[in-house]
Each structure stands twice: as C-alpha cells, then as structure tokens.
N, C-alpha and C positions, 0 to 999 in steps of 0.2 A: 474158722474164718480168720483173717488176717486183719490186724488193725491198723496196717498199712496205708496212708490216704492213696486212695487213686490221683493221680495225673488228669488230673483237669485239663482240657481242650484252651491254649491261649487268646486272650481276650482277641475280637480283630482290631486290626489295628484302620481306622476310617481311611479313606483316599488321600491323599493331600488335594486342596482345591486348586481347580488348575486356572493356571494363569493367564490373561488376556496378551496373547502378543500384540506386537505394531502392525500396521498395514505393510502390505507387499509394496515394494516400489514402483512397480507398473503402475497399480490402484493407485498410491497415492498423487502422482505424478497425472493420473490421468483426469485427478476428484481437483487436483491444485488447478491443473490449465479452465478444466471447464467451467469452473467456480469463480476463476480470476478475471477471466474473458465474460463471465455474465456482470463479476463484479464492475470492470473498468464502461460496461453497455449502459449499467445503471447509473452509475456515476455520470456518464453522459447525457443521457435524460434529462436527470433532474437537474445539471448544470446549466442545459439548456433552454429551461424553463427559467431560469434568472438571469440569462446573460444579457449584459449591456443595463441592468439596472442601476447598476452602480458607480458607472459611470457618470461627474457630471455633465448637464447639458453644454454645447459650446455659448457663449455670451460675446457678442458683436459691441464692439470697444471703434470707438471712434476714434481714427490715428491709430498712434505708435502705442501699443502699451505703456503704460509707465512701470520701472521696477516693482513697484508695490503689487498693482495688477499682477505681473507673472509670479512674483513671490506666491501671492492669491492661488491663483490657477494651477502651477506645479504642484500646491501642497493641496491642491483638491482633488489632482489627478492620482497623485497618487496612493491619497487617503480611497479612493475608486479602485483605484489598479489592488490594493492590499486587501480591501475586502474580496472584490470579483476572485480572485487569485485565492485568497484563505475558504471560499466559500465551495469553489469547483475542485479544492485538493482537499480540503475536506472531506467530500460528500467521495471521494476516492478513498480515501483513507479508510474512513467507518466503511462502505462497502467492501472493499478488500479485505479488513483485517476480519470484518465479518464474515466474509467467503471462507477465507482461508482456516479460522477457526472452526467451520462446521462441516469443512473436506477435509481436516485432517481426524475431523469425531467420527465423522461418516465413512472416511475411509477404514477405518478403523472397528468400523462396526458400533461403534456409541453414541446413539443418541444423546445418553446425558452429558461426557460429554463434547459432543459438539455442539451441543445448546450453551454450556459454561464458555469454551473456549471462543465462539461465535459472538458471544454477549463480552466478555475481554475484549476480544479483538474492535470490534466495534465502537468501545468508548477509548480504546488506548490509541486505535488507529487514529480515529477522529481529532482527538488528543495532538497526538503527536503531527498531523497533518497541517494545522493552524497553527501551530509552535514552529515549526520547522517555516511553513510561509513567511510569517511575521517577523522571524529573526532572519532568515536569509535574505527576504525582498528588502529589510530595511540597511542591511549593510549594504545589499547591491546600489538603493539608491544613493548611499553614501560614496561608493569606492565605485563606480561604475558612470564615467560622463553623462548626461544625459543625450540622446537619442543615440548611443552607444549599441548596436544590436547585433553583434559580433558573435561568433559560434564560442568561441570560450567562455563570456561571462554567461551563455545562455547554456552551457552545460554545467558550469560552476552554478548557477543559480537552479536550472531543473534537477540537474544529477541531486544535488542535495539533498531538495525537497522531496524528490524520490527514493532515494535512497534511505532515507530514515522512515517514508511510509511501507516503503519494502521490509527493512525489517521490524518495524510493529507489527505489519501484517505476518512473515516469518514468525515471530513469535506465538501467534494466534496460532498456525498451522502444528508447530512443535507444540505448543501446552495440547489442542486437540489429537495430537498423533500419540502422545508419547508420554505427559505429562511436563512438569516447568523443567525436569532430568534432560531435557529433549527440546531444548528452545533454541541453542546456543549455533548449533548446525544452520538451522533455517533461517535465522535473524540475520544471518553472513550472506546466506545463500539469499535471502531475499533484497537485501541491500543491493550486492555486486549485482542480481538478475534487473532491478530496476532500474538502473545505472544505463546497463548495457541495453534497456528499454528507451530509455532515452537517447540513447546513440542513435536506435535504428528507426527513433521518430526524426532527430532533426537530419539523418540522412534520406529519406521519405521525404519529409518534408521539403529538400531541398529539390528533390526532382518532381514529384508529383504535386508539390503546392508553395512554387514557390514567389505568389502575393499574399497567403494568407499567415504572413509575420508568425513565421514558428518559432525564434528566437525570444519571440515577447513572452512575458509568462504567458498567458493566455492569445490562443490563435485567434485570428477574426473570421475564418471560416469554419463552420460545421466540422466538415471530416475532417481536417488537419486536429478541430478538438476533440474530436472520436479518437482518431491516434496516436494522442497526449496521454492520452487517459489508458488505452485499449494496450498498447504495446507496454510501457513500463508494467503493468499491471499484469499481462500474460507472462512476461519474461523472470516476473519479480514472485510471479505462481510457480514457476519451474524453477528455478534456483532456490527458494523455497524448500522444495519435494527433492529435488537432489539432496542439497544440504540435512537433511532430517536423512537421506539414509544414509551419507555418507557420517552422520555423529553416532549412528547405532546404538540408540537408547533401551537400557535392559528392559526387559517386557512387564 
C-alpha cells in the first residue's frame, strides 16, 4: 500500500450573494407619476379642509383708514397669507416626498426600504416645504410692491417653493430607488420638473382660470388649487425617475 495522501475533493466554494439591482426605468417612472399625482390629490384635500381659515375677517372702519389701521391690516394679512401658503405647501411637501420615497422602495422591490425612504421623505419634505414658504414669501413681501401680481414675481416666488419641494421629494425617490449613492440625479431632476410644473400651472391657469388669482400664492378657486398642487408635483415625479436613471447608481 502507498502512504501517499490521496487528493481530497476541494472545499466548495458557497455562491456569492446576489445583489439587489435598481428598478427599470419604465417602473420607476411609471411608480414616480402615479404616486406623485395621488400625492399632489391629497395634498389637495386636506388643504381644502382649511382654506380661508386663516385669513383674517375683513373689519368696517369708519372713513379713510388711518396709517396705523393699514400698517394693522397689511401685517395681519399677511401673517394669514404665510400661514394659509406654509400650511397647503406643506401638506405638498410631506405628501410627495412621502410618495416619492415608497415608489422608488416599491419600485424597486423593498418594502423596507420604501418604508425608510417614505418616512425621510415625509418629514424632510414637510421640512423643507415651510422653510422654503417662510423665507421666499417673506422677501417677496419685502421686494415685491404691494398688489403687485405679475407672472414673474409669481414664478420667482412658486418656482422656488417648488422647486426645493421637488428636490426633497427627488431625494426620497433616490435614497428608496438606489440608496443616499442615488439622490443627487433625482434631487436636480425633481427641482427643474417642479419648476417646469409651475410653468404649465400659470400657463393653464391663464386660459382656463383666469379670475381665480393664480399668481397669488394661493388660488381662490378649487381647481386652479387642484393644479397648483397637481401639476408641479406630477412633473417634479418624472424628472425625479428620469434623473435617478440618468445618475446610474451601482446596484
């Protein structure tokens, strides 16, 4: 016999675990619009249920005003106009960035997370919604005449405020699509799509509604504030889902 060791058979060697890629861009793109458009529905609701609260009532002044009176009145209107306005881009905000984070978990195939990303988006949107109101409405009242209601300070003042709830919300969709590797796409993409959301409200708005003051921050009819809310918030979902595929975050 031979004391030769025999050749042992090599250990196996286990699978490598495989890796969860990103969502397809159809799906994502398709999970961003319908998620964005339920978001911008809800936001409308519930804005609707508080409008005109916050306004105060008008008060019958016997004669001319006196300065003190209108000093009064202006800074009560628009201690009104700041709330009403932080309270309906708000409730935009946290709904979108909500949406957007649990389309892009969902698209993606993860529940966990688009629960994580959905709960970010939600307080960062929200966040950023009443920040962005507060400082842009309060320069506009500064640098903007009063009953000034011109297309440029009113794109200068929505585009803004939209534009930074787009990309909070972009960001939601990248941290659920892709990880924080994967924000930087969407955040652009949701800015410039909410932006260009706002274009094609106050161009809407100027054929199809135009008594119901779409220049103001907030409109005084219904649908014009359906499609405040409705269109920045669909366009700011697809710029979003493009952006995220165009940054191609590794899997």
């Amino acid at each position: 016999m031979s004391n030769l060791p025999t050749p042992t058979d090599p250990e196996p060697v286990p699978p490598a675990p495989a890796t969860r890629g990103g969502p397809s861009p159809a799906r994502l793109r398709g999970f961003a619009l319908a998620f964005g458009l339920a978001a911008g529905l809800i936001a409308w609701l519930a804005g609707e249920a508080v409008y005109g609260k916050f306004r105060p009532p008008l008060v019958a002044t016997p004669g001319f005003a006196t300065p003190a009176e209108t000093a009064v009145a202006v800074a009560s209107h628009r201690s009104g106009v700041l709330a009403e306005t932080s309270v309906v881009f708000g409730l935009l905000g946290a709904a979108l960035g909500e949406a957007l984070g649990l389309a892009g978990g969902l698209a993606r195939r993860s529940t966990r997370d688009a629960g994580r990303a959905g709960a970010v988006g939600l307080l960062v949107g929200a966040a950023t919604a009443v920040v962005a109101v507060q400082v842009a409405l309060r320069i506009s009242f500064r640098v903007v005449d009063a009953g000034d209601d011109g297309l440029e300070s009113a794109l200068a003042l929505q585009g803004a405020i939209a534009a930074l709830i787009g990309a909070a919300a972009g960001a939601a969709l990248g941290l659920g699509a892709g990880g924080r590797k994967a924000v930087a796409g969407p955040i652009v993409g949701g800015a410039v799509g909410a932006f260009v959301g706002v274009l094609a409200y106050q161009m809407l708005g100027a054929i199809a509604f135009p008594l119901a003051q779409t220049t103001s921050p907030v409109a005084i009819e219904p649908p014009a504030r359906l499609a405040a809310l409705a269109l920045p918030a669909a366009f700011a979902s697809l710029g979003a889902a493009f952006g995220y595929v165009h940054e191609k975050p590794a899997a």
